[in-house]
C-alpha positions in Angstrom: -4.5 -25.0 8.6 -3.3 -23.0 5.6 0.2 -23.3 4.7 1.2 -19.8 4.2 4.9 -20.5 3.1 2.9 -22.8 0.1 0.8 -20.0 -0.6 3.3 -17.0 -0.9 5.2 -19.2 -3.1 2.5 -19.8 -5.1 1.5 -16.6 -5.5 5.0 -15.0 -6.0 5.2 -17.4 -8.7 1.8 -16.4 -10.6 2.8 -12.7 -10.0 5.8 -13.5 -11.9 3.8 -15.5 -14.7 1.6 -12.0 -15.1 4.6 -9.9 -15.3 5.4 -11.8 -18.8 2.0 -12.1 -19.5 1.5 -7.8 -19.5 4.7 -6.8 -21.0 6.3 -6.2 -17.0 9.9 -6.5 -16.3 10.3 -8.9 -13.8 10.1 -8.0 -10.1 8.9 -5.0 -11.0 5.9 -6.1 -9.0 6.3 -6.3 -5.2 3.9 -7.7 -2.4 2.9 -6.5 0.8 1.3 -9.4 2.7 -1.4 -7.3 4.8 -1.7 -8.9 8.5 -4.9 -7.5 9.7 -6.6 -9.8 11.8 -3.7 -12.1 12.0 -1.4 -13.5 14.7 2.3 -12.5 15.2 2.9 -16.6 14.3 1.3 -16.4 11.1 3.7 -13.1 10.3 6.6 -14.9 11.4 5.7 -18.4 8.6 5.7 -15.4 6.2 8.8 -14.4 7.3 10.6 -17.5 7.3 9.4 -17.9 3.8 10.9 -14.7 2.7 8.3 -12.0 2.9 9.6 -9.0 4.3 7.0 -6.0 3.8 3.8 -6.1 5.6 1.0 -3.9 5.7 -1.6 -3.4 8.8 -4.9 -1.2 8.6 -5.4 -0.3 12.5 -2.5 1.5 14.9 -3.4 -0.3 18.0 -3.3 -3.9 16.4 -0.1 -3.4 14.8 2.0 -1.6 17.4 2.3 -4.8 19.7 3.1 -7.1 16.5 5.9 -4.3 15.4 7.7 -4.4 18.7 7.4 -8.3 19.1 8.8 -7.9 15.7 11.6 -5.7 16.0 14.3 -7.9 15.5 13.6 -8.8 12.4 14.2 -5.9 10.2 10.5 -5.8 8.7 9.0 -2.6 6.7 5.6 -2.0 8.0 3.2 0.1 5.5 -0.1 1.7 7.4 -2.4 1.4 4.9 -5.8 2.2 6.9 -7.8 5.5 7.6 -6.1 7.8 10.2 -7.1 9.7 12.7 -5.9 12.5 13.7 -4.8 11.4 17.4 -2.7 8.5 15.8 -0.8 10.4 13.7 2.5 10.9 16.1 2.5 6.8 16.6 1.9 5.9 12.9 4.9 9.0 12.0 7.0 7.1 14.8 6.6 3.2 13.9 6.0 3.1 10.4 8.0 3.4 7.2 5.4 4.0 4.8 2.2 5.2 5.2 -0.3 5.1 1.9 -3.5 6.3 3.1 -2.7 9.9 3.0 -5.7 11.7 1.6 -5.5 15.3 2.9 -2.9 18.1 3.8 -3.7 18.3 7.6 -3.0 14.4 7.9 0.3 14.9 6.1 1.3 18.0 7.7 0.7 16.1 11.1 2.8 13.0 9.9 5.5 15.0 8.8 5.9 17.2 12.1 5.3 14.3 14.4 8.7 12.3 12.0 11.3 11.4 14.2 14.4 13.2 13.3 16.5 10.3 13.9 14.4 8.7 11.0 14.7 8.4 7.5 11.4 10.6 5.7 8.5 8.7 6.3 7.7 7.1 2.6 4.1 7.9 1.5 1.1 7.3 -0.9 -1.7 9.6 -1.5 -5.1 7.3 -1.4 -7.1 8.6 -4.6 -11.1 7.4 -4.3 -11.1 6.0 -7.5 -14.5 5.3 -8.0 -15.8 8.7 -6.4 -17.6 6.6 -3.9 -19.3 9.0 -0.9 -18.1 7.1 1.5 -15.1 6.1 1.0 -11.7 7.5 1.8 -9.8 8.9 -0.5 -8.9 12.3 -2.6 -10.4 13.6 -5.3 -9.3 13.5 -8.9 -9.4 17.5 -9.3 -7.7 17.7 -5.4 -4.5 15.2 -6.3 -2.7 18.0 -7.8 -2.2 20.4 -5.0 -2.0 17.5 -2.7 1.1 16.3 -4.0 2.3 19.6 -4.4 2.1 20.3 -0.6 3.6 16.9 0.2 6.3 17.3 -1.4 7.2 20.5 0.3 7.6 18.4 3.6 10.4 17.5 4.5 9.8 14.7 6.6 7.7 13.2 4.3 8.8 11.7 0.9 6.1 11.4 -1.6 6.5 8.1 -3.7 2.8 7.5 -5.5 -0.7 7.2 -5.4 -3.2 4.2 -3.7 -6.5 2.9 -4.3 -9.3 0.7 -3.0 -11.4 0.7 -6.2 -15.2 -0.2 -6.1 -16.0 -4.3 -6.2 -16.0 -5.5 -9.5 -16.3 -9.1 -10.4 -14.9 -8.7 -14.7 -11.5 -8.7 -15.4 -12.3 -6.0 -18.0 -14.3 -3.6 -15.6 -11.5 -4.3 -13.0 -8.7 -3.0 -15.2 -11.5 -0.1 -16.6 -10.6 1.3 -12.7 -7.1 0.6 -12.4 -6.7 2.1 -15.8 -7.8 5.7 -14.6 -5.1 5.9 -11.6 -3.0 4.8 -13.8 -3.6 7.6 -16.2 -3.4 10.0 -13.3 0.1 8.7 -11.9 1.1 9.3 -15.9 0.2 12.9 -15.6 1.5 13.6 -12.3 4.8 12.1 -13.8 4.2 14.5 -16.8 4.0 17.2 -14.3 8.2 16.4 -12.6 6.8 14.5 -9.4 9.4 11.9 -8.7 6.9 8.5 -8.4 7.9 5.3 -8.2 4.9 3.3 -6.6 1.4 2.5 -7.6 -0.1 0.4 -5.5 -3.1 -1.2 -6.3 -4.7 -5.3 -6.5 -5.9 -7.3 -3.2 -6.6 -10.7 -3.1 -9.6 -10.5 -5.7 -8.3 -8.4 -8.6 -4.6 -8.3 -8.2 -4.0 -10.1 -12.0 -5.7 -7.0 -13.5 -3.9 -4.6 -11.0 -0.6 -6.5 -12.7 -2.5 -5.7 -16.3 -2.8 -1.7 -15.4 0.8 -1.2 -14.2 0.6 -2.1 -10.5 4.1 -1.9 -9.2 2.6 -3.3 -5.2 0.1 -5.6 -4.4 -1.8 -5.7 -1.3 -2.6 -9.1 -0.6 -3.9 -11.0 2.8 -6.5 -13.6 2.6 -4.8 -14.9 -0.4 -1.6 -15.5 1.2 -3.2 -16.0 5.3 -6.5 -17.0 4.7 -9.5 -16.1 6.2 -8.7 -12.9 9.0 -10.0 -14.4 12.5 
């Protein structure tokens, strides 16, 4: 069996090493240990060794580990496609959401927001390597996007996401990263208050690091293998 306190150690420490190795302050890198595909015991090793945010791709797997979870004052990211009829639960049980890729999605998130809530946090997914099908808004669309989010005020718009294309050279990794990172630039150019960029999984996260990442999303490296 993995030892998953060994490996978010490990890994916390070689996300530190990269910080000095790019020029990063330190912790200005965080991690979000995704749990798709893994048991509310393998979440709660990671909690004991000090992870805190966590990140799951579909509603109905995560609700049940949230409420077994409760207690222990976790913040759960969705970070999967949405559909429409899982808005409300997603608005209701998450605290970020950073797979928000068009105005009807956000408008439904921010309506369905508790009031007893704080704004639910959000990312707008950008398809970074303008691949048909995945999801994901387009470069020319990111403007007015962010302009309509932020005119919700249940919804708190804090930075762009992206699942780029596979690639297996460091150099053509950071190539991809490098052009959201150019976009987040000009949408801070523009007065949008961003704070998060959040890119790098378990195969290209050193490069993510290398193009300004400030969140990594990271399972297999940390859980191993998803059953």
């Amino acid at each position: 069996m993995i030892d998953i306190s060994s490996q978010l150690h490990s890994l916390k420490e070689s996300i530190r090493e990269c910080e000095i190795k790019y020029h990063r302050d330190p912790n200005s890198v965080s991690l979000l240990a995704v749990t798709k595909g893994q048991s509310v015991e393998a979440i709660l090793q990671a909690v004991e060794a000090g992870q805190y945010l966590f990140g799951e791709n579909y509603l109905q797997e995560a609700l049940p580990k949230i409420a077994q979870l409760d207690k222990k004052e976790l913040e759960w990211h969705f970070i999967g496609p949405i559909q429409s009829n899982k808005t409300r639960k997603i608005a209701e049980h998450f605290s970020w959401v950073q797979s928000v890729s068009n105005a009807r999605i956000a408008k439904r998130l921010n309506d369905q927001r508790p009031s007893d809530l704080p704004p639910l946090n959000i990312c707008l997914e950008v398809n970074i390597s303008q691949e048909i099908t995945k999801e994901g808004v387009s470069f020319q669309d990111i403007f007015s996007l962010a302009d309509y989010c932020t005119s919700l005020p249940r919804l708190k718009l804090r930075g762009l996401m992206a699942i780029p294309a596979p690639k297996k050279i460091f150099s053509e990794q950071c190539a991809e990263f490098n052009k959201l990172k150019n976009l987040y630039n000009l949408l801070l150019e523009k007065g949008f208050m961003l704070d998060t960029l959040s890119i790098g999984m378990s195969n290209d996260w050193e490069a993510a690091i290398a193009e300004g990442s400030t969140m990594l999303r990271i399972g297999t490296k940390i859980f191993g293998q998803r059953n």
